[in-house]
N, C-alpha and C positions, 0 to 999 in steps of 0.2 A: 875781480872780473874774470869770467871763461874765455880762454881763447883754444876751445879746444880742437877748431878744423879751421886753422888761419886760411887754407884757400877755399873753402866753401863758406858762405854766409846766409841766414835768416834772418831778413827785413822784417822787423814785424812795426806795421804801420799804424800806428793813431791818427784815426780819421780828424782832417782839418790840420794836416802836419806836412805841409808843403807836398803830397802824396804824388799828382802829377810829374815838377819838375823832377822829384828825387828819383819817380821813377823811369823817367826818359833818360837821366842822368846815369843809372846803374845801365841802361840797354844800350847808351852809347860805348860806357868805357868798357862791359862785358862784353857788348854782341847779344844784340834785341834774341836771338834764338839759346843765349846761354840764360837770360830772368827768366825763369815759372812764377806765372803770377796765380796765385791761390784766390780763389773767386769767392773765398768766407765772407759772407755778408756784405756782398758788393753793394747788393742791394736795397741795404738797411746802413742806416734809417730811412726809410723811404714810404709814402704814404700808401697805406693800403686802403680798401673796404672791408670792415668788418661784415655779419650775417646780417647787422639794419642797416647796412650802406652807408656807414657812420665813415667818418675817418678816421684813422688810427695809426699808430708805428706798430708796427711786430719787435716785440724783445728780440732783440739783437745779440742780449746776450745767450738765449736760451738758442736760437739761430745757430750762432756762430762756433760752440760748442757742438751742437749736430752737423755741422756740416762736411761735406768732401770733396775732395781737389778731382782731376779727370786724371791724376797720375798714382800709378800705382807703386809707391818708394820701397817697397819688398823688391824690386828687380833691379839686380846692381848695375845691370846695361843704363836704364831709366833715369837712376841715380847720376851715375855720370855725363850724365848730357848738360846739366845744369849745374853752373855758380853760385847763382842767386835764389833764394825761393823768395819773393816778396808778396805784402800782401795786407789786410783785414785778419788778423788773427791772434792767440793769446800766447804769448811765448810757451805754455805748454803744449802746444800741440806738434810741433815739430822738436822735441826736446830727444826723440830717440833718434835723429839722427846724427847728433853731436856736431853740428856745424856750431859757426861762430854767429852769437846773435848782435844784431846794430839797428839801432833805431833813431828820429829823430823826434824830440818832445816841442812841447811849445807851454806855453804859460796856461795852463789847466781853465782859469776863467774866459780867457781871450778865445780860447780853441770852443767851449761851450757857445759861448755867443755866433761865433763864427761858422760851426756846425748847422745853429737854427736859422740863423740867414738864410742857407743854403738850402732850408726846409720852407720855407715862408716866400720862397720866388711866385708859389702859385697862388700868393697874398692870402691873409688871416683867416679868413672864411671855410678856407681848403685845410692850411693848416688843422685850423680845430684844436688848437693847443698853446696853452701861452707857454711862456720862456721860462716861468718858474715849473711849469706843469715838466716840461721837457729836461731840465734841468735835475730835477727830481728823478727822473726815468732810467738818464741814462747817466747818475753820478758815479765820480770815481772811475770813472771808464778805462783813464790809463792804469790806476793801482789791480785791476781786472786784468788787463790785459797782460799787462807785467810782471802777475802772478807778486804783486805784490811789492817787489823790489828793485834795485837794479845791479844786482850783485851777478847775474848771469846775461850782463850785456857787456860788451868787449867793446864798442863804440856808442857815442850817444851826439848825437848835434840835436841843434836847435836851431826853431825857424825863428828867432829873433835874430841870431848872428850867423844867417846861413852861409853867407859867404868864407866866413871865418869856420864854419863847421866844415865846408867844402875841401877846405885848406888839410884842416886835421884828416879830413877823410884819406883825401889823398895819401895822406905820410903814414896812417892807418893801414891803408890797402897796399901800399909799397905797387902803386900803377898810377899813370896819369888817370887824372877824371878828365873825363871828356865833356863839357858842359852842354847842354842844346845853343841852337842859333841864337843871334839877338832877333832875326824876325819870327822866331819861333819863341824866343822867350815874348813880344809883346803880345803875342796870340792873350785873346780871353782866354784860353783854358788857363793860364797859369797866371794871369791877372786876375781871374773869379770879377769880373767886370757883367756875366751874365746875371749875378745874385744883386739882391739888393742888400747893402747893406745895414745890418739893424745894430741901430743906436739905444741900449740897456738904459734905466734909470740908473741910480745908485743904489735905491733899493732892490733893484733886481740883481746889481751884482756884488752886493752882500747876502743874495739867497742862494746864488750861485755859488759863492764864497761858502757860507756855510754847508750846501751841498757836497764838495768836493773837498773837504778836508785834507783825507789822506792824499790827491792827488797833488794837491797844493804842497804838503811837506813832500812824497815821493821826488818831483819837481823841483825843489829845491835842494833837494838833498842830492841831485843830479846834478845838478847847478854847480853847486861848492866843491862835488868830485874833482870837477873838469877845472874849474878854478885853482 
């Protein structure tokens, strides 16, 4: 694992990965004005219209590859203002900066399901898309994202033992984590209490299963690191 700029960090976030609290968490213990949050594909997957008025997701991944932040990191003034960069994005793309990269994963099928919930609020009609259709779309999404590996991530927690990720994090960053409120932690945002949530068959999460292979072994191979 790199630990090439122990005081600067690249979050780089998997959507459906506790994304919220971790990152109220980073703005507490930083200083909300030291996280730059990179706005890659905030908005994806998200429903659009196509030219028949159809519904649709926009590739995310074709997106998230063209997109650009409002800061311009050629300016060493720029540079220094910020800790944190977090965000929607592939760990290549902040790779010339040589910070240190930290991410938190989750269980590759759970996070898929979790994600179309969170698309299907505006019920199935809107959607326009089943769960293996979307599953198919957007598989492997962390092996994408992570270029693959996790051989250039210096931290990794998981939202299964978040509390226990919290812990390492801490002794990680050599600074207190500052956690949010407890009446801030019951807020729906960090409950997702506004999504409804959708209950998979079993055959749809052996399609998912099969969809995401490599994320599945990546995932565990992260797993047994940290073990």
């Amino acid at each position: 694992m790199d630990n090439s700029n122990i005081n600067k960090y690249v979050y780089i976030h998997v959507p459906r990965c506790a994304c919220t609290f971790t990152r109220d968490v980073l703005r507490n213990t930083f200083g909300i004005r030291r996280v730059f949050r990179d706005l890659s594909f905030m908005k994806e997957p998200r429903l659009h219209k196509n030219k028949y008025k159809e519904p649709m997701i926009v590739n995310r991944f074709e997106l998230c590859e063209k997109s650009v932040t409002r800061v311009n990191w050629s300016h060493e003034e720029v540079w220094n203002n910020f800790d944190v960069v977090f965000g929607h994005f592939t760990i290549r793309k902040y790779a010339f900066m040589n910070w240190t990269n930290i991410t938190f994963l989750r269980d590759p099928i759970e996070r898929v399901i979790s994600e179309y919930g969170t698309l299907r609020k505006d019920e199935d009609k809107y959607m326009g898309m089943s769960l293996e259709e979307y599953a198919y779309l957007n598989r492997n999404l962390l092996t994408w994202m992570l270029d693959g590996s996790i051989d250039k991530l210096a931290f990794i927690g998981f939202v299964e033992e978040y509390e226990e990720s919290l812990i390492r994090l801490e002794s990680f960053l050599n600074r207190k984590i500052i956690t949010i409120s407890k009446e801030r932690e019951n807020h729906s945002n960090y409950k997702n209490s506004k999504y409804k949530k959708y209950i998979p068959t079993d055959k749809e999460r052996r399609i998912i299963e099969s969809y995401n292979k490599l994320d599945i072994e990546l995932y565990k191979g992260a797993y047994e690191t940290i073990r």
